[in-house]
KOLVEXMAR-277278 format. One record per residue: x, y, z of N, C-alpha, C in turn; residue number from 1; residue in three letters. Coordinates in steps of 0.001 Angstrom, whole numbers. Example, Ala and Ser with C-alpha at 12.3 -4.5 7.8 and 13.67 -1.06 7.14 Angstrom:
BEGIN
+---------+---------+---------+---------+---------+---------+---------+---------+---------+-----+------+
!      nx !      ny !      nz !     cax !     cay !     caz !      cx !      cy !      cz !  nr ! rest !
+---------+---------+---------+---------+---------+---------+---------+---------+---------+-----+------+
!   13190 !   -5690 !    7800 !   12300 !   -4500 !    7800 !   13200 !   -3300 !    7800 !   1 !  ALA !
!   12850 !   -2250 !    7080 !   13670 !   -1060 !    7140 !   12900 !      30 !    7870 !   2 !  SER !
+---------+---------+---------+---------+---------+---------+---------+---------+---------+-----+------+
// end
This chain:
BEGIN
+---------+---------+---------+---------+---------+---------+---------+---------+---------+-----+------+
!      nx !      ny !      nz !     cax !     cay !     caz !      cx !      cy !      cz !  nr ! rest !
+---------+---------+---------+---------+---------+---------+---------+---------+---------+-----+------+
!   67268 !  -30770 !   17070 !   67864 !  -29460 !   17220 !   68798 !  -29449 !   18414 !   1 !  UNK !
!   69583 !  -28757 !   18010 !   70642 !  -28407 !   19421 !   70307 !  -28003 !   20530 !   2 !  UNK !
!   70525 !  -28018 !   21980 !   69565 !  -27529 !   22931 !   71092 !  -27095 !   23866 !   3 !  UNK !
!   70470 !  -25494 !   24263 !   71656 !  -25039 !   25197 !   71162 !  -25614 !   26427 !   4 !  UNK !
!   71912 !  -25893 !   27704 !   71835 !  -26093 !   28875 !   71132 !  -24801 !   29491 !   5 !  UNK !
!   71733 !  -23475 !   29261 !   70836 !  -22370 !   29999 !   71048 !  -20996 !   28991 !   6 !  UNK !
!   69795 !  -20742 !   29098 !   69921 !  -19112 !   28070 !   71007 !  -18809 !   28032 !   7 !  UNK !
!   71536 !  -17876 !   26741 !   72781 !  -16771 !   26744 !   72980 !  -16201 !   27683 !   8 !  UNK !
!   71858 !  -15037 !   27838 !   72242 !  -13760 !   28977 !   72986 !  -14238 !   30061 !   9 !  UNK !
!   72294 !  -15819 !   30788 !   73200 !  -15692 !   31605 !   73905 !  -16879 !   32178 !  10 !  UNK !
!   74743 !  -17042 !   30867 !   75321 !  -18290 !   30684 !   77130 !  -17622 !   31312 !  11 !  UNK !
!   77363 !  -16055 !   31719 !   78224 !  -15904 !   32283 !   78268 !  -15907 !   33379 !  12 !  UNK !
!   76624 !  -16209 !   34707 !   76970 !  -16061 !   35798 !   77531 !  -17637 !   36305 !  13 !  UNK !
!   77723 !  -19110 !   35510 !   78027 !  -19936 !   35549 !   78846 !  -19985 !   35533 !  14 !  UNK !
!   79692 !  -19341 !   34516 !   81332 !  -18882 !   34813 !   82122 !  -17953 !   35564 !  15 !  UNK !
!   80943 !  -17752 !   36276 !   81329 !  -16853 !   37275 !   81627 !  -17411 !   38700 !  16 !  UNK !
!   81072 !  -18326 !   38842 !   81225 !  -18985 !   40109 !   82054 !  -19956 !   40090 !  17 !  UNK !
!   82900 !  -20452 !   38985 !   84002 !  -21082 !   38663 !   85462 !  -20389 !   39001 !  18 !  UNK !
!   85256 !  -19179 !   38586 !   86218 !  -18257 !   38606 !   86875 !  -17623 !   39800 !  19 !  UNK !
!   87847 !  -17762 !   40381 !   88365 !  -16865 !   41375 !   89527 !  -16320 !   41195 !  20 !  UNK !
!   89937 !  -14605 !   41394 !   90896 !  -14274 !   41028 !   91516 !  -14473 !   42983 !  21 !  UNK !
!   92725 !  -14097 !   42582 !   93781 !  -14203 !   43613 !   94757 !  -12768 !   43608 !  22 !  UNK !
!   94047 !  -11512 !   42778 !   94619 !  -10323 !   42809 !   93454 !   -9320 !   43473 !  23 !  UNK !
!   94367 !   -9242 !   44635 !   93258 !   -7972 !   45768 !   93219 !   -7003 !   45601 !  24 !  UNK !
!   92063 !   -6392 !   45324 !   91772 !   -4362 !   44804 !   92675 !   -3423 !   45650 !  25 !  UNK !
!   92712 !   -2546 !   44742 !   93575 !   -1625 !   45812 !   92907 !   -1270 !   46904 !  26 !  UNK !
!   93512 !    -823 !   48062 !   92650 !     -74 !   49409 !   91921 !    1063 !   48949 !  27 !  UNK !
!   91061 !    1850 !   49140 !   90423 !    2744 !   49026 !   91489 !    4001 !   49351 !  28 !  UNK !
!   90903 !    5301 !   48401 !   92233 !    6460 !   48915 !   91147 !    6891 !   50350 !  29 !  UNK !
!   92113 !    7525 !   51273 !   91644 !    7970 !   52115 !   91251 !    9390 !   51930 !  30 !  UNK !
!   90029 !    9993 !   52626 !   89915 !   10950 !   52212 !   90672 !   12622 !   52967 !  31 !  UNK !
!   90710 !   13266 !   52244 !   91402 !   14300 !   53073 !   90777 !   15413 !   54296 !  32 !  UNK !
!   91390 !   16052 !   54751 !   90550 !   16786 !   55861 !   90005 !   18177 !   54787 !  33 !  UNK !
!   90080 !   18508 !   53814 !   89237 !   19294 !   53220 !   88055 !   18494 !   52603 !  34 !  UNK !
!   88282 !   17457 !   52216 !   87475 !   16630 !   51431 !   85983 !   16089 !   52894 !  35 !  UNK !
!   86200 !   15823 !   54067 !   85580 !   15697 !   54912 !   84669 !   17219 !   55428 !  36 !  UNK !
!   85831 !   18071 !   55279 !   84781 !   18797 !   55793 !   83765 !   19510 !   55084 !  37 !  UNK !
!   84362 !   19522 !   53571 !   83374 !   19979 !   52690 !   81895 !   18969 !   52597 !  38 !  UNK !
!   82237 !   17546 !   52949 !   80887 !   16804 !   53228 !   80316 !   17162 !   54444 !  39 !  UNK !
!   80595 !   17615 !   55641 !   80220 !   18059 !   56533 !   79047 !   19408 !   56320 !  40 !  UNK !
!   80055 !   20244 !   55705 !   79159 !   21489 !   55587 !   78140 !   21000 !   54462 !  41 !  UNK !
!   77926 !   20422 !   53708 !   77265 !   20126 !   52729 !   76041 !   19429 !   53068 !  42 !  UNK !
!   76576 !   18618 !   54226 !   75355 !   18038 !   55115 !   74510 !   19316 !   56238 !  43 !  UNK !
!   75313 !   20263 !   56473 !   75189 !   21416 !   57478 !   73905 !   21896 !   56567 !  44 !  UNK !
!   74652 !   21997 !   54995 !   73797 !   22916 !   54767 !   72331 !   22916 !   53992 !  45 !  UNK !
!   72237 !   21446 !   54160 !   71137 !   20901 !   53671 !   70076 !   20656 !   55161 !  46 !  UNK !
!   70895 !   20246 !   56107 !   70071 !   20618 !   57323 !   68874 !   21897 !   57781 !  47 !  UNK !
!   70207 !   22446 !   57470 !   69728 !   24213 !   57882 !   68205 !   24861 !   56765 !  48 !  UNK !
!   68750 !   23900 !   55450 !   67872 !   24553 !   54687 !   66467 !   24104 !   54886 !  49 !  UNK !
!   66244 !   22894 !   55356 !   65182 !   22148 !   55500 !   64997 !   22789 !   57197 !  50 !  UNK !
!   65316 !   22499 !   58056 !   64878 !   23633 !   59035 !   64678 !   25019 !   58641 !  51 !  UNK !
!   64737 !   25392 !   58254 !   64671 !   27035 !   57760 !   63513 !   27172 !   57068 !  52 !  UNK !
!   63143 !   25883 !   56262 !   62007 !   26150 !   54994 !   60618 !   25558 !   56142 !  53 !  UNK !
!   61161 !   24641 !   57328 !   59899 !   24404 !   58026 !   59915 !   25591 !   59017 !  54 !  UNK !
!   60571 !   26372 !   59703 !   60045 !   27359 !   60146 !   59160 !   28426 !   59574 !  55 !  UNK !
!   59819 !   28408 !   57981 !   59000 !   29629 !   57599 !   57782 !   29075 !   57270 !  56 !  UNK !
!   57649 !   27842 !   57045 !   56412 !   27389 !   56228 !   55519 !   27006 !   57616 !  57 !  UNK !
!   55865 !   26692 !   58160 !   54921 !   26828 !   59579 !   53906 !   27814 !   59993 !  58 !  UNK !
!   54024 !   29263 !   59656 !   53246 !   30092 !   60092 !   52055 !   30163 !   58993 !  59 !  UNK !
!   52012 !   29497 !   57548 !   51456 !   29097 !   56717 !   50412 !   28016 !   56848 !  60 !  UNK !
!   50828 !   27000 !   57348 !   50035 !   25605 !   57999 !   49360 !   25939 !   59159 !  61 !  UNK !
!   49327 !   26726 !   60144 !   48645 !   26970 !   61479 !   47547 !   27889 !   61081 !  62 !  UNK !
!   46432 !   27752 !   61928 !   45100 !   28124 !   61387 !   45216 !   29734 !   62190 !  63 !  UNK !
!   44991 !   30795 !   61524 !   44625 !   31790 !   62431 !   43139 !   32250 !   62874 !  64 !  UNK !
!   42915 !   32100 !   63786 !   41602 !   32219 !   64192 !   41028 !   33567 !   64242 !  65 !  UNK !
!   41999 !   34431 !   64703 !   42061 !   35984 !   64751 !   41800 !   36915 !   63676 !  66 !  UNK !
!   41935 !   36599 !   62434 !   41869 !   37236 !   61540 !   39491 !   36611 !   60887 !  67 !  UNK !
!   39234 !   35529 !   61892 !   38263 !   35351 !   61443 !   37479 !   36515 !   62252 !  68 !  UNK !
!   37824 !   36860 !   63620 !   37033 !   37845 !   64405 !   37550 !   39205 !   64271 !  69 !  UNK !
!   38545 !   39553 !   63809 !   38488 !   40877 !   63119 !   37513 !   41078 !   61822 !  70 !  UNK !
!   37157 !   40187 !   61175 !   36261 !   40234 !   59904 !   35012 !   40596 !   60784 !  71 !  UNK !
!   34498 !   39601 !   61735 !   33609 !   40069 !   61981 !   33264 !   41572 !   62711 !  72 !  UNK !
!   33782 !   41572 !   63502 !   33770 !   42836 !   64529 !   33876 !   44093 !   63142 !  73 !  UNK !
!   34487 !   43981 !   62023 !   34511 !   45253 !   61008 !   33263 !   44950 !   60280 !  74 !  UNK !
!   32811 !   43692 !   59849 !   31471 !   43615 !   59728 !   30185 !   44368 !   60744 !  75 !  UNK !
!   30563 !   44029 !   61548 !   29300 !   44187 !   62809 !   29369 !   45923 !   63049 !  76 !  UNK !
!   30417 !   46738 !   62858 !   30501 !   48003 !   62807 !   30055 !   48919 !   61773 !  77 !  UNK !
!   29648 !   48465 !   60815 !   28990 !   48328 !   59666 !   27661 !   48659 !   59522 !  78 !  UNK !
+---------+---------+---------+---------+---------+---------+---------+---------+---------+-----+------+
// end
């Protein structure tokens, strides 16, 4: 039987390392000053939101102790 040297799939990365082009990609476009600052605020406003959601969620996570001795003291009046 016939026998390949190396599987199909990746019998193109062999020809790949043979290969060199000699035509250089274009430069990248630069981006504009609206285009920057809209990533700016976009980063602003993902900041803010995640600070904002741990302040509020903070008073949620902290134990109040106070509300255990008002129970009692309205108990004990009782």
């Amino acid at each position: 039987m016939f026998r390949r040297r190396e599987p199909v799939p990746f019998a193109f990365l062999a020809e790949a390392d043979r290969f060199r082009s000699n035509v250089a990609p274009p430069p990248p476009e630069r981006s504009s000053v609206s285009q920057i600052a809209g990533r700016w605020l976009l980063g602003l406003t993902i900041v803010a939101a995640l600070v904002g959601s741990l302040v509020i969620g903070m008073p949620a996570l902290s134990l109040d102790h106070s509300s255990e001795t008002q129970q009692s003291q309205a108990s004990q009046g009782r």
